[in-house]
Wavefront OBJ file of the C-alpha trace (Angstrom):
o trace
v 28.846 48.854 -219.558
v 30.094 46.113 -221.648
v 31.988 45.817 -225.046
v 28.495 45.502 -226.850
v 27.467 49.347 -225.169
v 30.496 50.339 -226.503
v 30.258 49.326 -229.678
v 25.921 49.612 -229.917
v 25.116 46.038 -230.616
v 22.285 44.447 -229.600
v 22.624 42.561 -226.093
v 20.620 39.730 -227.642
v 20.688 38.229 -231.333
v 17.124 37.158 -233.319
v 18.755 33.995 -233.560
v 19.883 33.030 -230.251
v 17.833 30.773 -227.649
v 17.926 31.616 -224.037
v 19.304 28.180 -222.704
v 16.903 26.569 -220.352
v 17.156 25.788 -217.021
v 17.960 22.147 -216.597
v 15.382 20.505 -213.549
v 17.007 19.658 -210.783
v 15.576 15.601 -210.292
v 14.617 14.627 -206.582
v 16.799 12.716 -204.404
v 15.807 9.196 -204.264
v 15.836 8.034 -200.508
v 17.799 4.942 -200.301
v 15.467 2.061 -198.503
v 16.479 0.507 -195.382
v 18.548 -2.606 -195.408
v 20.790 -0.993 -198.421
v 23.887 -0.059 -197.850
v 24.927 3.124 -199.553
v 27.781 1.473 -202.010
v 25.290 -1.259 -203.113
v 22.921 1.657 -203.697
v 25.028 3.432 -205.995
v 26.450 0.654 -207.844
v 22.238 -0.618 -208.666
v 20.874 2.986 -208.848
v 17.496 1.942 -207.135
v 17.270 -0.953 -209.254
v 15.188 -3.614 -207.831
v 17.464 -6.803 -207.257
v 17.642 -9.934 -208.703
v 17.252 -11.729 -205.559
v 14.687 -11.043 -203.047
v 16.011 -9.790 -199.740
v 15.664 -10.129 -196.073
v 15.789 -7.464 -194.062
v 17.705 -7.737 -190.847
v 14.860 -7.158 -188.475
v 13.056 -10.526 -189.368
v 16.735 -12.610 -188.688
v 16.741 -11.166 -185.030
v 12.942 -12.540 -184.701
v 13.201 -15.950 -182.640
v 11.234 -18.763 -184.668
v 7.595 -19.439 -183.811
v 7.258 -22.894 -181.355
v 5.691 -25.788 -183.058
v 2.336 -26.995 -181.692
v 4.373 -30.617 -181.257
v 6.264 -30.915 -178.220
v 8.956 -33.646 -179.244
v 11.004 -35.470 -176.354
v 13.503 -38.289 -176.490
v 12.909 -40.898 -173.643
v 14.585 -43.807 -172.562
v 12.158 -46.745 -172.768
v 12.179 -50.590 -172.760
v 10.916 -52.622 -175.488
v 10.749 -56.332 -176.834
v 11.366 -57.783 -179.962
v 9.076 -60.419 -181.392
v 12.434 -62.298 -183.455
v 13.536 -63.768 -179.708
v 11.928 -66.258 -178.134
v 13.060 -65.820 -174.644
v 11.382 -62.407 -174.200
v 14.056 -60.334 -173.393
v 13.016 -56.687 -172.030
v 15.608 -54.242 -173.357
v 16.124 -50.238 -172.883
v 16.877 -47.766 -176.246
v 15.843 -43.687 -176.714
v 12.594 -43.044 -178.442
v 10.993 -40.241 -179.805
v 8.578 -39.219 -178.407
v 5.849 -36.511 -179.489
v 3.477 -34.673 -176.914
v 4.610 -37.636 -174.492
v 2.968 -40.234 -176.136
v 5.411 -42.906 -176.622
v 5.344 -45.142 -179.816
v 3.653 -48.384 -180.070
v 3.532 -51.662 -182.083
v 6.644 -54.423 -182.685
v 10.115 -53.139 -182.712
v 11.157 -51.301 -186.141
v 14.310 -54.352 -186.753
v 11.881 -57.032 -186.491
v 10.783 -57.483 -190.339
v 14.976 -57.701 -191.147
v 14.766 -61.343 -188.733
v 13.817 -63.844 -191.596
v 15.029 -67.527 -190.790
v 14.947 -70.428 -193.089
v 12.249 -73.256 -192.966
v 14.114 -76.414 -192.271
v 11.879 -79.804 -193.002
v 11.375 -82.107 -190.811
v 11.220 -86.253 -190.648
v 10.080 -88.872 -188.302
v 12.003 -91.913 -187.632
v 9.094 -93.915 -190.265
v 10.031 -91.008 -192.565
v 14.041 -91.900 -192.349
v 13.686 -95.688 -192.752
v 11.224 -95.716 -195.490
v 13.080 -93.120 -197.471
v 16.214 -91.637 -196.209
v 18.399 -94.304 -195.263
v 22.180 -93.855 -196.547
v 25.003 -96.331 -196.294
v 27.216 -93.380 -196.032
v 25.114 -91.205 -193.471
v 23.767 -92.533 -190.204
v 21.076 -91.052 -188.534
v 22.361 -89.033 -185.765
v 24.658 -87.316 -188.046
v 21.536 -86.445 -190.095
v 19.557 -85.383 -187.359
v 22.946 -83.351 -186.077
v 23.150 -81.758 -189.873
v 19.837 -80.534 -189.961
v 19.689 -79.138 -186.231
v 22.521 -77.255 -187.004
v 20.714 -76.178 -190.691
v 18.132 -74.440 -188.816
v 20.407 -72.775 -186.177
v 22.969 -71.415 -189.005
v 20.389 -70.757 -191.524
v 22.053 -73.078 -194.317
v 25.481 -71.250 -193.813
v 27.362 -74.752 -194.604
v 30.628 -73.257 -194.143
v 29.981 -72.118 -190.638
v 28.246 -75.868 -190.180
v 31.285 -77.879 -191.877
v 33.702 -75.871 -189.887
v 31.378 -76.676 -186.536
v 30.219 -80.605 -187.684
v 31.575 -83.393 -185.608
v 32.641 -85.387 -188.191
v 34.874 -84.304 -191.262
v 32.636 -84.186 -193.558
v 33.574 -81.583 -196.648
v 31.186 -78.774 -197.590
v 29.793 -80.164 -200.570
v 28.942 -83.816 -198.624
v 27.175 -81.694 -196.261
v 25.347 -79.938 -198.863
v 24.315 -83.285 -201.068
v 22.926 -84.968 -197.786
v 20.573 -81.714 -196.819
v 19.251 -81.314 -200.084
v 18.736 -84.845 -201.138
v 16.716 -85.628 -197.773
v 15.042 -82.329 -198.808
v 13.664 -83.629 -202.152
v 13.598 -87.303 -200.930
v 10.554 -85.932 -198.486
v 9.259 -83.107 -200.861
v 8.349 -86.065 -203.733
v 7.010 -88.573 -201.126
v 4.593 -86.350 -198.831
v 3.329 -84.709 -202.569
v 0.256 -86.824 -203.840
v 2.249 -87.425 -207.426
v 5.954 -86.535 -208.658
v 3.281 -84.119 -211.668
v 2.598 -81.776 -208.494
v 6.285 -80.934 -207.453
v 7.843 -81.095 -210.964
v 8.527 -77.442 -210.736
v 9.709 -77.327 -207.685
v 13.356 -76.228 -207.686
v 14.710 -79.068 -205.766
v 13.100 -81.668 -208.171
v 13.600 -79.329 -210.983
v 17.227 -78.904 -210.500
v 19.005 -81.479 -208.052
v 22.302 -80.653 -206.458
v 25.467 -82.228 -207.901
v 28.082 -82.694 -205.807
v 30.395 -83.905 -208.716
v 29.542 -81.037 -210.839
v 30.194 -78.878 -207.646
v 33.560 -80.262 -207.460
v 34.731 -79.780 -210.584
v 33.668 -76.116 -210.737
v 35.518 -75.070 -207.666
v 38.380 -76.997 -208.940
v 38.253 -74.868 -211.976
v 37.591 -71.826 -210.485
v 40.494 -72.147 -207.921
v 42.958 -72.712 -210.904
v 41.616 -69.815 -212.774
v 41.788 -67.988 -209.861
v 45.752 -68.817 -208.914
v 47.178 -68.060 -212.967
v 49.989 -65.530 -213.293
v 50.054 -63.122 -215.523
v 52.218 -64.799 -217.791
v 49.683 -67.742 -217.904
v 46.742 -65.386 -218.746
v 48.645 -63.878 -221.735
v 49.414 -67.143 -222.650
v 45.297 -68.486 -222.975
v 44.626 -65.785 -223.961
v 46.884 -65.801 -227.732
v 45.971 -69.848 -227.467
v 42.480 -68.683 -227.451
v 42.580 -66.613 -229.999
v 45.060 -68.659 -232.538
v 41.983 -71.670 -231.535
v 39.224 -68.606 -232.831
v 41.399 -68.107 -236.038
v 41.592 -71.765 -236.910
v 37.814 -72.465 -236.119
v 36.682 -69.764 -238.295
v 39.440 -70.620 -241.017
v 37.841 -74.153 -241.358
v 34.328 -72.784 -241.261
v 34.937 -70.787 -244.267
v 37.095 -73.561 -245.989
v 34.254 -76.128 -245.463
v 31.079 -74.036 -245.834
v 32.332 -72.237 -248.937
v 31.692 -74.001 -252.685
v 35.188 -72.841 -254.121
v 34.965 -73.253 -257.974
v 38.222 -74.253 -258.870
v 39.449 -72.606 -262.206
v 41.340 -74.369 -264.870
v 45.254 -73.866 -264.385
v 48.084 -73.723 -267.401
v 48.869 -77.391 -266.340
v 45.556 -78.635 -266.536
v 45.025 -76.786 -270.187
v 48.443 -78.291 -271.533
v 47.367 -81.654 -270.717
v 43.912 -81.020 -272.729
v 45.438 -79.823 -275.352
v 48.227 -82.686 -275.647
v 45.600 -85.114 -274.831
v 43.999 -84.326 -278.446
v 41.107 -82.423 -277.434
v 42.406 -79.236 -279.792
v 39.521 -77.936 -282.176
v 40.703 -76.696 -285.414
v 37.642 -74.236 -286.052
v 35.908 -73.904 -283.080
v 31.958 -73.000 -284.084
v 29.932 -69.773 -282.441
v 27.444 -72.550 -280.633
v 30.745 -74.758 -279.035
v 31.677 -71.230 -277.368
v 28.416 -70.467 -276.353
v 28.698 -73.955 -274.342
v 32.216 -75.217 -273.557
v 32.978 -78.675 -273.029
v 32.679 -79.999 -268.979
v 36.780 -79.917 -268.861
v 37.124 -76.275 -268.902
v 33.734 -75.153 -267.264
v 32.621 -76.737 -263.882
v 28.930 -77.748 -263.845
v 26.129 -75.111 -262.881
v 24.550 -77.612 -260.361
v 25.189 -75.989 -257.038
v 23.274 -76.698 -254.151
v 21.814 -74.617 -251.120
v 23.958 -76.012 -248.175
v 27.077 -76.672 -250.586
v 26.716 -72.848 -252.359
v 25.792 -71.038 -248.597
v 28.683 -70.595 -246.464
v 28.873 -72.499 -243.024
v 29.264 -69.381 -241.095
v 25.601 -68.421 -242.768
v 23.806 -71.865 -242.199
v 24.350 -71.300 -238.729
v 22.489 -68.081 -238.534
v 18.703 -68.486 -238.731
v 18.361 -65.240 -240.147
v 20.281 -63.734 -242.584
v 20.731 -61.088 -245.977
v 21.135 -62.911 -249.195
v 23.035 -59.901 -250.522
v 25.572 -60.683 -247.822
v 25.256 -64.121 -248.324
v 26.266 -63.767 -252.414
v 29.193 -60.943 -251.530
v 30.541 -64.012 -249.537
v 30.160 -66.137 -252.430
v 31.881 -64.068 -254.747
v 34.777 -63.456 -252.781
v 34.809 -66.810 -252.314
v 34.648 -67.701 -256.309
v 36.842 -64.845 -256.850
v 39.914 -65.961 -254.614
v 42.065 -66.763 -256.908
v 41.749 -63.711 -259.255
v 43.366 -60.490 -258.858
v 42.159 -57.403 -258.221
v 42.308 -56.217 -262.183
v 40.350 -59.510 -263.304
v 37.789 -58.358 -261.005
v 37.689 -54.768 -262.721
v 37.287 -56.837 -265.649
v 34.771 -58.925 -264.857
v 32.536 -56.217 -263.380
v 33.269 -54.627 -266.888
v 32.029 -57.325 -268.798
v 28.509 -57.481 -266.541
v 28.177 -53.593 -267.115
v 28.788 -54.459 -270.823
v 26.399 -56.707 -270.964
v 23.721 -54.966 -269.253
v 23.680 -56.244 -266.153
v 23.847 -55.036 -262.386
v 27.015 -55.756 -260.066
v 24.579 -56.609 -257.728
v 21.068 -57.861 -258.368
v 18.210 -55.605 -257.460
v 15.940 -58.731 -256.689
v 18.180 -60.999 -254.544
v 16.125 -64.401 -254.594
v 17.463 -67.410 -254.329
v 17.432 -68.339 -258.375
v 18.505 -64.858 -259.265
v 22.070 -64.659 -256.643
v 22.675 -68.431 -258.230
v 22.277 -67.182 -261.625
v 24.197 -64.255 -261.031
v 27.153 -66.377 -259.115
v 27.104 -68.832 -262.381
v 27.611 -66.285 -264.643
v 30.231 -64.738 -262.338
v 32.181 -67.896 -262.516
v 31.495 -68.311 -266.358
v 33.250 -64.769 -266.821
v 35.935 -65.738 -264.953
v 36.777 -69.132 -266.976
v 36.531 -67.518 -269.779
v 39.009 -65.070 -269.629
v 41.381 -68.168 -268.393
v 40.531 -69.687 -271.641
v 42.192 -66.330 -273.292
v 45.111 -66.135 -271.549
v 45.662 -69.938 -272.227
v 44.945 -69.339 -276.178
v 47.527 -66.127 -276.038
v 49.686 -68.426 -274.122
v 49.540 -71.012 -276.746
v 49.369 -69.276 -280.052
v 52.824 -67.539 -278.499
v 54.833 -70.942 -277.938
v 53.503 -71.794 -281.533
v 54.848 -69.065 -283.328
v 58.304 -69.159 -281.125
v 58.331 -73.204 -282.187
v 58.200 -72.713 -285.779
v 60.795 -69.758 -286.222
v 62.736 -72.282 -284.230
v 62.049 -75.165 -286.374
v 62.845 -73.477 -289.774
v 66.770 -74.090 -290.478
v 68.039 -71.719 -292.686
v 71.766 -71.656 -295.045
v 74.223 -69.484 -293.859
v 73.551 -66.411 -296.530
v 69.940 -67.312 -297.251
v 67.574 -64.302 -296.510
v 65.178 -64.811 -294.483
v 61.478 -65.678 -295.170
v 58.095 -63.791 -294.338
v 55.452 -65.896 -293.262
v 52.572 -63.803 -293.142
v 50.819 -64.545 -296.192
v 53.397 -63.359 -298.824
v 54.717 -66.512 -299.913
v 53.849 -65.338 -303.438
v 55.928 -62.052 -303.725
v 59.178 -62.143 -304.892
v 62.653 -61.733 -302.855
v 64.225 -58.355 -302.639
v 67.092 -58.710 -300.875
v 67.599 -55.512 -298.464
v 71.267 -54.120 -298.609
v 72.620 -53.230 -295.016
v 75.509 -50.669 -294.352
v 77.959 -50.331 -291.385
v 76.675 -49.689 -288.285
v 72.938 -51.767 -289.385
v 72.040 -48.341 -291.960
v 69.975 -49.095 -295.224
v 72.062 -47.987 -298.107
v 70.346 -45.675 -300.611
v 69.862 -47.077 -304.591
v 72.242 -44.548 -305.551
v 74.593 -45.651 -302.926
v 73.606 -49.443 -303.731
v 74.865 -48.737 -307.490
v 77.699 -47.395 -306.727
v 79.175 -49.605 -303.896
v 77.844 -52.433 -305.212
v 80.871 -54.810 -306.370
v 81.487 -55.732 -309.860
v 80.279 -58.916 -311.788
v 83.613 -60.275 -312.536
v 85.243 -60.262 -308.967
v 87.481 -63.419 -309.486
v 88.618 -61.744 -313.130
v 92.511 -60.997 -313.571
v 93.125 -57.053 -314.300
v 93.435 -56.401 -317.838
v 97.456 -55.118 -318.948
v 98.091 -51.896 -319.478
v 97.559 -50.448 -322.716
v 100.134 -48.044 -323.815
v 99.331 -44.482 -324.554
v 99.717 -42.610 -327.463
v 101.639 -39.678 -327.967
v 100.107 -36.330 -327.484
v 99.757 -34.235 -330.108
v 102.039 -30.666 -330.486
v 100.136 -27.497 -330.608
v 101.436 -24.612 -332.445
v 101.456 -22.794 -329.283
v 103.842 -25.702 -327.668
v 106.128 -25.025 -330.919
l 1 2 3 4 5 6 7 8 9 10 11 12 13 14 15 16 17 18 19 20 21 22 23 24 25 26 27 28 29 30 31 32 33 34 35 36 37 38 39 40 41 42 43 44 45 46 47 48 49 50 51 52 53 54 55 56 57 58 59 60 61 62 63 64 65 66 67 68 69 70 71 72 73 74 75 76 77 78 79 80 81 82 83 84 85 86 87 88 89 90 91 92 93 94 95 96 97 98 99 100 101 102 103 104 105 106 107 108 109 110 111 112 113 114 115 116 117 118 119 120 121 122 123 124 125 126 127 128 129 130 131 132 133 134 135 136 137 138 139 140 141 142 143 144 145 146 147 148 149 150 151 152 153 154 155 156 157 158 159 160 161 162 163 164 165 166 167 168 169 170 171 172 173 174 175 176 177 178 179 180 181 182 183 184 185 186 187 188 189 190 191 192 193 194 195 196 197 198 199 200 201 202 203 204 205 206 207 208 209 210 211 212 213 214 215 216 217 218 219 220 221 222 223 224 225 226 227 228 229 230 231 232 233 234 235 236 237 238 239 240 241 242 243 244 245 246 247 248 249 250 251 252 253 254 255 256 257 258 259 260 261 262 263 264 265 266 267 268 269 270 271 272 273 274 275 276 277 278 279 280 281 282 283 284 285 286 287 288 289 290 291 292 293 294 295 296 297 298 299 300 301 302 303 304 305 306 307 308 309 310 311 312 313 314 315 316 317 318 319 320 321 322 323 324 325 326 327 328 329 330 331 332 333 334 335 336 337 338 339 340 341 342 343 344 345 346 347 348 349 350 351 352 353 354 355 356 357 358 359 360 361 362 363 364 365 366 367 368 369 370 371 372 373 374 375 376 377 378 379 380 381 382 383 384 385 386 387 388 389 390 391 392 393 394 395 396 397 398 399 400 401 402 403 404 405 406 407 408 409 410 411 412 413 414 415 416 417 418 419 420 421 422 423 424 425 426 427 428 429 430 431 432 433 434 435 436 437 438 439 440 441 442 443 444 445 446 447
């Protein structure tokens, strides 16, 4: 009896679900070659890498069909000439022992040495400076060192330097290449005719070499800033010469026109269309004076880089603002900074009108610089009475003179205060005497 007798309640509720019973899942048997901690950290899951079980590392590896031995054989080698039998291991495979030349044979390659007869040696080889024993002496000894002329000068009876040795071999060596050739046309390319050896040249290079070779390190850092100062210059007088530089008229150069008489009063709208040769240079520019040197020794070049050069060039001597200006003025007048057909007449067209800018705003500044000296000169030039008011010059010559009354300090009086502290006509005048007064009058109330 339980608290739900006591009380008569139902054992189960309508709404209640018997709880199922969960199913118990099947062991897995862990496979063979596992271990148990590997197992439980995969859970059966298959592995990334295939594995081995142990039972196939204990089987002993299947024999090969080939039954390999290493023998100690003799063998010859075809480089010698004397035949000589000697003994090295071999491998061997089902005891059949190798055959053919030995393996270090191909790595024997020996130089092919001419040779002369004694006809051969007085017809064409004779040498004041050579006889012919040492000749024949030099060339046995070519063929047994293979042309090492080191080893040879170092083993040569005579002294005889390294680079005698090697103008003797190879001059013999051409000497009999042209004359046993049926014409000079057949060995032409040949590299002894092609290229004879110099034993000068030779000389000079080692020479050159072994003082390169022997510089401290000061002298290195020394070429090497002489070197580059040398680069600097070079380039420096490339650009100096190659470049046209339009030189612009200077202040000096305008003063002098201008005292020389060659001021125009009323200058027409057609003489500043076209100014006189003095001020502009002449449009008449040609190709190698108008491309830069550095260009005309390129084959191949841009024309747009070629006029940027120019205009630098043309544009030296102005500063950075006339530039602005200049660029300005070609956007004002409706035309590109840089041409969008670079030929050859446009760029020149396009670098005179640069330049034609460019002297004219000289001209400008020169006329501002002028017309400002003129009007300093004659307010200079006009003497003037102590007193005397000064004199407009702008035109009103006609109006009349109204003296401008100044206070203390540089104040304008006021026409009030201009009537009032203005002195009197008579200054110089004497005071007048005193008048004497009359008597006042009694009033009855003084009585």
């Amino acid at each position: 009896m339980d608290a739900k007798d006591i009380l008569g309640l139902p054992k189960s509720f309508p709404g209640t679900q018997e709880k199922k019973p969960r199913q118990q899942k099947e062991p897995q048997r862990k496979p063979d070659g596992i271990s148990r901690e590997v197992y439980a950290l995969t859970g059966g899951i298959a592995p990334l890498m295939p594995t081995i079980e142990v039972s196939h590392l204990k089987r002993r590896p299947v024999a090969d069909k080939e039954k390999i031995t290493w023998q100690w054989l003799p063998f010859t080698n075809s480089a010698r000439t004397d035949n000589l039998m000697l003994y090295h291991w071999v491998r061997v495979v089902n005891g059949v022992p190798p055959t053919g030349d030995y393996q270090f044979a191909k790595y024997n390659k020996s130089v092919d040495v001419v040779k002369y007869t004694d006809e051969e040696y007085e017809k064409y080889l004779t040498d004041s400076m050579w006889t012919k024993e040492e000749t024949d002496h030099l060339f046995d000894m070519c063929e047994r060192f293979d042309l090492r002329f080191i080893v040879i000068a170092d083993r040569f009876p005579t002294s005889r330097t390294v680079e005698e040795l090697k103008s003797r071999y190879y001059s013999v060596s051409r000497a009999l290449l042209i004359a046993r050739a049926p014409s000079v046309a057949d060995v032409a390319g040949h590299p002894l005719v092609k290229e004879p050896y110099d034993m000068a040249y030779e000389m000079e290079r080692k020479r050159a070499l072994s003082a390169v070779l022997s510089r401290t390190k000061q002298q290195e850092i020394k070429d090497t800033e002489i070197l580059s100062e040398a680069k600097r210059i070079m380039e420096s007088r490339i650009a100096s010469k190659g470049v046209e530089n339009v030189d612009l008229p200077d202040d000096h150069t305008d003063i002098e026109i201008i005292e020389k008489g060659t001021h125009v009063e009323s200058p027409s709208p057609s003489s500043n269309m076209h100014p006189s040769s003095t001020a502009v240079p002449s449009a008449a520019i040609t190709e190698n004076a108008s491309t830069p040197a550095s260009l005309r020794m390129l084959r191949v070049y841009l024309r747009t880089h070629a006029l940027d050069q120019m205009v630098q060039a043309a544009s030296s001597n102005a500063g950075p603002r006339t530039i602005k200006r200049v660029e300005q003025t070609l956007s004002d007048l409706g035309v590109h900074i840089k041409p969008k057909v670079p030929t050859k007449a446009v760029c020149a067209e396009h670098l005179e009108l640069r330049k034609e800018i460019l002297t004219l705003f000289n001209l400008q500044k020169q006329l501002q610089n002028k017309e400002a000296e003129a009007s300093a000169t004659r307010d200079t030039s006009f003497t003037e009475a102590p007193g005397t008011p000064k004199r407009s010059y702008r035109g009103d010559a006609d109006r009349p003179f109204v003296s401008e009354a100044v206070g203390f300090g540089g104040e304008r009086m006021g026409k009030r205060d201009q009537k009032r502290k203005a002195p009197g006509r008579f200054m110089d005048a004497p005071p007048s005497p005193p008048q004497s007064k009359r008597p006042r009058k009694l009033k009855a109330s003084d009585g």
